[in-house]
N, C-alpha and C positions, 0 to 999 in steps of 0.2 A: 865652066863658068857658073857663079851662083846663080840662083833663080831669081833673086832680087837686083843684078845687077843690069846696068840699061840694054836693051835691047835683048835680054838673055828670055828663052823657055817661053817666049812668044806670049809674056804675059802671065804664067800661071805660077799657082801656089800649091806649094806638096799637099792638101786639105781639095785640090780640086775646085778652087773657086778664083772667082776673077772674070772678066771682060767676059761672062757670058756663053764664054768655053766652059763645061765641066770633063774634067779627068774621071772617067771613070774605075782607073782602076786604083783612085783616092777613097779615102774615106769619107760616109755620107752626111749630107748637111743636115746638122740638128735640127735648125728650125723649119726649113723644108720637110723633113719629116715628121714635128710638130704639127705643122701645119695639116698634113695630110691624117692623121689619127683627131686632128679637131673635128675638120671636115666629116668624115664617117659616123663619129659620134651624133654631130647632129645632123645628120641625116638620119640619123636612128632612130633619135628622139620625135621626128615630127619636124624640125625647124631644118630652114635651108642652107645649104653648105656655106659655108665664107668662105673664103680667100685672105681675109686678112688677119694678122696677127695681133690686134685688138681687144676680137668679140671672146669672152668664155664659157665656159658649157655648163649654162647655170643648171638646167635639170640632170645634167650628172649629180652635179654636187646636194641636188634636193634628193636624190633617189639615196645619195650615200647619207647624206646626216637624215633618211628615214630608217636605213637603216641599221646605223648606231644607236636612233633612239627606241628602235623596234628592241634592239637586242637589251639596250642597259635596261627592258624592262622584264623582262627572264630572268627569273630569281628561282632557287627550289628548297624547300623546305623539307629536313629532315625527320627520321620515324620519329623521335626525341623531341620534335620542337611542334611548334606553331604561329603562327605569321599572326599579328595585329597590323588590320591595312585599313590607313586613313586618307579619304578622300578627302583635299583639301582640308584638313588640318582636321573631319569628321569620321567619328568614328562607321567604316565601310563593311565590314567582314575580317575573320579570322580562321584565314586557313590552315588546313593541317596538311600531314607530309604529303609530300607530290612535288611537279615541277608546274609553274605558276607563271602566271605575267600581268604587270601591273604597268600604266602608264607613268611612265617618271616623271618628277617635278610636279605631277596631278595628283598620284599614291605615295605614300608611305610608307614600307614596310618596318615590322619590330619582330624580330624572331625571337620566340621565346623557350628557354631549355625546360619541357615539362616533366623533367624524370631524375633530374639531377637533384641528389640531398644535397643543402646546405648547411650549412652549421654557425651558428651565433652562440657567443661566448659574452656571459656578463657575470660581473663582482663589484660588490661592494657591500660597506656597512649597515645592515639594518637593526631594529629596533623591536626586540619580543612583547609580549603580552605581562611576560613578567618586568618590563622594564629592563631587561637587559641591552646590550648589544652583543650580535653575532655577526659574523663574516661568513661569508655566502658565495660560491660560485656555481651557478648553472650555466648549462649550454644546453640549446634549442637546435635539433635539425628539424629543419621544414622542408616543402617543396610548392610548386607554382600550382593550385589547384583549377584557376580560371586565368587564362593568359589577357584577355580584356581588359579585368579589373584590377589584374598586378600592373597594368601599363598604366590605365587609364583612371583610375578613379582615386590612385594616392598620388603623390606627385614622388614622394621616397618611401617606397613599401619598408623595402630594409629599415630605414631608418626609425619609421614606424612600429614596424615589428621590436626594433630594440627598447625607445623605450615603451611599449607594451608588455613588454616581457619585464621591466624591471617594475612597470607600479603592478600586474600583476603577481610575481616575487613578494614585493612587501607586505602588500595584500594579508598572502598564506602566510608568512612569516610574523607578522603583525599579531597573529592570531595564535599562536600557538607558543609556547613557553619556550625559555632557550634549553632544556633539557631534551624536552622532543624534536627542536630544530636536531640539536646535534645527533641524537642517537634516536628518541623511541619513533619518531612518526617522519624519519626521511625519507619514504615512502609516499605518503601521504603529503607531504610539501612539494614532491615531484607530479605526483595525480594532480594534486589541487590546482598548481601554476598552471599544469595542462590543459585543463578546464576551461578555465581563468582566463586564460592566454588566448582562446581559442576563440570565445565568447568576445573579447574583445576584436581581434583581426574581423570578424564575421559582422560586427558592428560597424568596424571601417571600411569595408568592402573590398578587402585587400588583397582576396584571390590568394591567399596563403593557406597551408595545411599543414599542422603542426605532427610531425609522426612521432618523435621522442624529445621528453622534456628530462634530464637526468642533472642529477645535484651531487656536482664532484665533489664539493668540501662546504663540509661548514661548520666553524670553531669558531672559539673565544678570541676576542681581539688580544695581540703578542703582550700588551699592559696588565691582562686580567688572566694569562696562559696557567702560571704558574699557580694562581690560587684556584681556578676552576680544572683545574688535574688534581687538586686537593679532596675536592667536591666531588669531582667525579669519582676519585678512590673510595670516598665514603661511601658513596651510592654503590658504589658496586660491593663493597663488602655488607650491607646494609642487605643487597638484594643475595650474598652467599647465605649469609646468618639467616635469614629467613628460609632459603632453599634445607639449607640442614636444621633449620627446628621444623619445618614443614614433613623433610623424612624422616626424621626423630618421632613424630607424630602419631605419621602414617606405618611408622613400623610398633608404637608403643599404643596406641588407641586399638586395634585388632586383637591384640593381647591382651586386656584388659577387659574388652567386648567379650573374648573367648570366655575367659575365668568368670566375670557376672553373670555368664551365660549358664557354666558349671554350675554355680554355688547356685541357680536358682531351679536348674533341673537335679540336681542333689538333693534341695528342701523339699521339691517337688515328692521325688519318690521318697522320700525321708517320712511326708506327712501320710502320703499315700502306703508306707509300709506301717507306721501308726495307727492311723484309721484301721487299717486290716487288720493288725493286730491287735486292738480294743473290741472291734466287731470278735472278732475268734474266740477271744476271751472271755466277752460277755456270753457265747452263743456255748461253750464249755462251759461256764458257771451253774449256764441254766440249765441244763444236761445233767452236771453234777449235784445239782439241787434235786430234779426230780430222780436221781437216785441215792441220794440222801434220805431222800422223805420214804423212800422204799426200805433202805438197809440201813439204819443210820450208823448201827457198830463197824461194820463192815466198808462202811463210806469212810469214816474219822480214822480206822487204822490204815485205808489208805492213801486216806493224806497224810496222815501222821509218819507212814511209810516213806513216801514222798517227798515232802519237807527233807527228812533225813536223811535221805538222797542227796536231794541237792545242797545240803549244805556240807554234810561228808564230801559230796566232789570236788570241792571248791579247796579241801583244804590236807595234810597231809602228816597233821597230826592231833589226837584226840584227847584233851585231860577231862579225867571223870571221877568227880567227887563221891566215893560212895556215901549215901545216908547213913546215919549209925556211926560211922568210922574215922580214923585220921589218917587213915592212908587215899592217894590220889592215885589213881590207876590211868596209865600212860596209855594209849594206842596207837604204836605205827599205822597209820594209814597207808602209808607208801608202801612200807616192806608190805602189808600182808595183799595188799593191791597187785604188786608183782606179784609174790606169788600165786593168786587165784588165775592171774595172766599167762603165768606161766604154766600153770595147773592146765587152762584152758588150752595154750599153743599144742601141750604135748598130747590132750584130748581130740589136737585140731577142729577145736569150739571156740570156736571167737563173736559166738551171741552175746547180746546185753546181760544175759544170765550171772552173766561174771560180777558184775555191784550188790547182786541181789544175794549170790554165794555171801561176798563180804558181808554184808548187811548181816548174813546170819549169823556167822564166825562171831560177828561183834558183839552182837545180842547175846549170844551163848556164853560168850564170855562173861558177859555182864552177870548175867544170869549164875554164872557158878564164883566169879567172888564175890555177888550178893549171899551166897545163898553159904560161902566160907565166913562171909563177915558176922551172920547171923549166931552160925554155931561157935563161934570164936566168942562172941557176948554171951552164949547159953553158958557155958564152960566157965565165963568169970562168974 
């Protein structure tokens, strides 16, 4: 018989409920046993049990949403970062790494990454000293040097930073020619923006720190390419020509130094062999004076001696006009000069002796076709 039908199961329901009977070996009643976990609760709490299924267990519910609000306020801050915490919309403290707690909806936290480079990218056209126009790209890493005043004191650092970075750019660029943008001082456009750049965030209190300013490109606008590759070819064979008349110079100016150096220590000993020898000469004059004045016969045939020397050495053949006569009398110098030489080698005598032999031979000679020529006129 079903349980629902009349008179059937004396009333009950497979669930154990009905008139009052419960089936124990049913399943038990929900709210009954709601009931009984209400009851215990507040008896926990302080308040007095119920019976009815009405009342709720308002300080459970206060103990739980204290502590969901205990927990959302446990926050933890990393090695890397640092927390900007504002009470009521004021600025409170900025913590660094650790695990933290802050009351919600009364704190604010802002965590900030202090170690992370960033990177900012800018280009555009600007305007040299010379009037020109050059195109220009820099890029800036920075990093967060005060997390405060990155938060607090700009309302867009970034955006800040950018255009700071471009009226600084101008700035350097303004000032210096479009030759040294492009090539000699981009160097110097990277130091200077960095400066520049820096001095400005530091004005605005931007809690920014500029590590590397670097200047990827910077050329002639695409209008002007082709004739400033012109100019610049110039210039650079402008700066070869110079480099090789410079070592042309440098190898031809030393040489030149040497030689004037020569010819003046040449003149030098030149004057100073001079001098010495006028000194020598005069001091033999005077020597040969005071033996003049002693021997004067004896002085005059030896210069007279002398002379004849040295003009016989000098020369390799002799014509000698006899007085009286029409015949010219020839003198090898040479031949009889070898022979006194040779006279002397086989004597193995190789003294001065040897001009003065000649000398005589000559004289002797002289001496006997004078002396032919004479009797040769007695005779006519």
């Amino acid at each position: 018989m079903a349980w629902n039908e009349p008179g059937g199961n004396n009333g009950k329901d497979p669930w154990g409920g009905g008139g009052g009977n419960r089936n124990n070996d049913g399943p038990p009643d929900l709210d009954e046993l709601f009931r009984k976990v209400q009851q215990k609760l507040g008896g926990l709490f302080g308040g007095s049990p119920s019976t009815g299924t009405g009342k709720f267990p308002w300080m459970l519910v206060i103990v739980i949403a204290v502590l969901i609000y205990a927990g959302l306020g446990i926050y933890q801050v990393n090695a890397n970062e640092q927390a900007v915490v504002l009470r009521l919309g004021k600025y409170h403290s900025t913590e660094s790494a650790g695990l933290h707690w802050n009351p919600p909806l009364i704190d604010s936290v802002t965590k900030v990454n202090m170690t992370e480079v960033r990177t900012e990218r800018t280009t555009g056209q600007m305007l040299t000293e010379d009037a020109n126009i050059v195109e220009v790209v820099l890029t800036v890493q920075w990093q967060v040097s005060d997390a405060e005043s990155f938060v607090l004191r700009v309302r867009e650092p970034v955006k800040s930073l950018q255009e700071a970075t471009d009226s600084a750019l101008r700035h350097v660029v303004g000032s210096l020619t479009l030759n040294g943008v492009i090539s000699q001082n981009r160097t110097q456009v990277s130091t200077d923006t960095q400066q520049r750049l820096q001095e400005y965030l530091d004005l605005y209190q931007t809690g920014i720190r500029i590590d590397v300013v670097n200047l990827t490109d910077a050329k002639a606008p695409r209008e002007v390419q082709d004739a400033f590759d012109d100019v610049t070819k110039a210039r650079e064979d402008e700066v070869r020509l110079q480099n090789e008349a410079q070592a042309y110079a440098n190898q031809v100016i030393p040489v030149a130094r040497g030689q004037a150096q020569r010819i003046i220590e040449e003149a030098e000993g030149y004057k100073a062999r001079v001098v010495e020898s006028a000194r020598g000469e005069a001091v033999r004059f005077e020597k040969l004076l005071s033996e003049y004045e002693r021997a004067p016969e004896v002085t005059r045939e030896r210069l007279y001696l002398d002379a004849v020397q040295d003009v016989m050495s000098n020369t390799s053949k002799v014509m000698v006009d006899v007085e009286g006569g029409n015949n010219m009398m020839y003198l090898p110098l040479d031949k009889l000069t070898q022979e006194s030489t040779s006279q002397a080698v086989q004597r193995k005598d190789t003294s001065p002796i040897v001009i003065e032999e000649v000398y005589q031979r000559i004289v002797e000679r002289l001496r006997q076709d004078a002396a032919s020529s004479r009797r040769s006129q007695t005779v006519r």
